[in-house]
N, C-alpha and C positions, 0 to 999 in steps of 0.2 A: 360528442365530437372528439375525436381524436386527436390528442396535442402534436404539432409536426414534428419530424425527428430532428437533433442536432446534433450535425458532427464535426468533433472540435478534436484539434491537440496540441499537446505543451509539452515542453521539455525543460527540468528543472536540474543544474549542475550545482555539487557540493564540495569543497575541497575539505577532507576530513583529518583530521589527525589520530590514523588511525588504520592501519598497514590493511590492503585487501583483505587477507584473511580474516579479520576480526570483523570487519564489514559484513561480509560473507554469511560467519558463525553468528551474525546480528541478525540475519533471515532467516538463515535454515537450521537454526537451535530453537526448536518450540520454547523452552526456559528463557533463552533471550531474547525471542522475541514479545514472549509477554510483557518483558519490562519496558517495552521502548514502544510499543505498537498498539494503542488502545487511544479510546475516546477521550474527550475531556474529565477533568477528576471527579468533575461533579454527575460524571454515567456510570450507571453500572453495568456489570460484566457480565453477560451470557454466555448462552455457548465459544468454545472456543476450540480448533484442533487445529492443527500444521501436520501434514503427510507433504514433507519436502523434498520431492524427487521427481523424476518427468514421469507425469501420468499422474502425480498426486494431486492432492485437493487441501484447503483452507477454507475455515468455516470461522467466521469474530460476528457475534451478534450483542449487541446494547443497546444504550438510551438513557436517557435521563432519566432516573425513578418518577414511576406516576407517568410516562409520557409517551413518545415515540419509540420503536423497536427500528435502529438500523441493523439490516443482517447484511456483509460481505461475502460472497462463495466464488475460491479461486480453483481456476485450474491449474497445475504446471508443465508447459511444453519443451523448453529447451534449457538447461542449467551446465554450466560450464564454473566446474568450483571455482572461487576468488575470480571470477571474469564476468557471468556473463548471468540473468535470469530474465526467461518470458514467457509469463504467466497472461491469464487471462482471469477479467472477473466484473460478478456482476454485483449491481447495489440495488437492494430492497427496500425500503421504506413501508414497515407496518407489513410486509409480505406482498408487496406491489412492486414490481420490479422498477427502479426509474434509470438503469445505465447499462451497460454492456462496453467495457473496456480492453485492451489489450496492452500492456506496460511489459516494457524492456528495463531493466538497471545491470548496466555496464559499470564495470570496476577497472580502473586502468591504476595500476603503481604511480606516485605521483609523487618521490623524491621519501622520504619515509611516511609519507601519506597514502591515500587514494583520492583518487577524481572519479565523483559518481557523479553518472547523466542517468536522468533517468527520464524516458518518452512515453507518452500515453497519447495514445488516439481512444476517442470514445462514439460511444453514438448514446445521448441524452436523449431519455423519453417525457420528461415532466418539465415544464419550467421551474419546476423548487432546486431540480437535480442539474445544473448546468455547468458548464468548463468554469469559469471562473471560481465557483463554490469548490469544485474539485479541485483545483491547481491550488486554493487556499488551503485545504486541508490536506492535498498531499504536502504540504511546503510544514505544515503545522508537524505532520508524521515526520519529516528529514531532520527539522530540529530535534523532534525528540530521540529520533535516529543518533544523530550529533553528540548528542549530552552522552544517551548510552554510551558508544564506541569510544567516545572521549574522555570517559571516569568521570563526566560532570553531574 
């Protein structure tokens, strides 16, 4: 039987201390992104690439040692430096696709800060893979987004 599809979405805002462009160079710097953009401590780290450009691709695959294989694969459609990125991407579980997403993160100047919003509509194929589980673990990525940009 075929689980029915669900489609959800969230929008999650962050006030950063931590001017656009640094924000920015916190996505599309493979080196910076690695330090802010990964699973919990206790996963380990597979494949990984960033081709940050329109047209490019993102590839982050892990898991817990011994356990489950998450693989991420993005596309990128529209990028507008320090302003604007909208990617698309899907989420595998063990090579079983269970998401197909498309996210926007807008950066607006926000006094010597930025104000990110960031929107996701998704369409969930599994009930393991659902909006709620997402929207915790994109909120888990913002913080550690946060910490990076912010020298913490």
């Amino acid at each position: 039987m075929i689980t029915p599809i669900t489609h959800a979405s969230f929008t999650l805002t962050r006030k950063l201390n931590a001017p656009p462009s640094r924000v920015f160079e916190a996505f599309s710097d493979p080196a910076s992104k690695k330090k802010w953009f990964a699973g919990p401590p206790e996963w380990s780290q597979g494949e990984s690439s960033l081709d940050f450009r329109e047209g490019g691709s993102e590839t982050d695959v892990g898991g817990p040692e011994g356990g489950f294989v998450s693989t991420m694969h993005a596309s990128y459609y529209d990028i507008a430096e320090n302003e604007r990125i909208v990617y698309t991407y899907e989420m595998l579980l063990d090579g079983k696709r269970t998401s197909v997403s498309l996210s926007t993160v807008e950066l607006q100047a926000d006094g010597d800060g930025t104000l990110l919003t960031l929107t996701e509509q998704g369409a969930y194929f599994t009930e393991e893979d659902q909006v709620a589980g997402r929207k915790e673990g994109t909120e888990g990525l913002l913080d550690a987004l946060q910490a990076f940009v912010e020298g913490s």
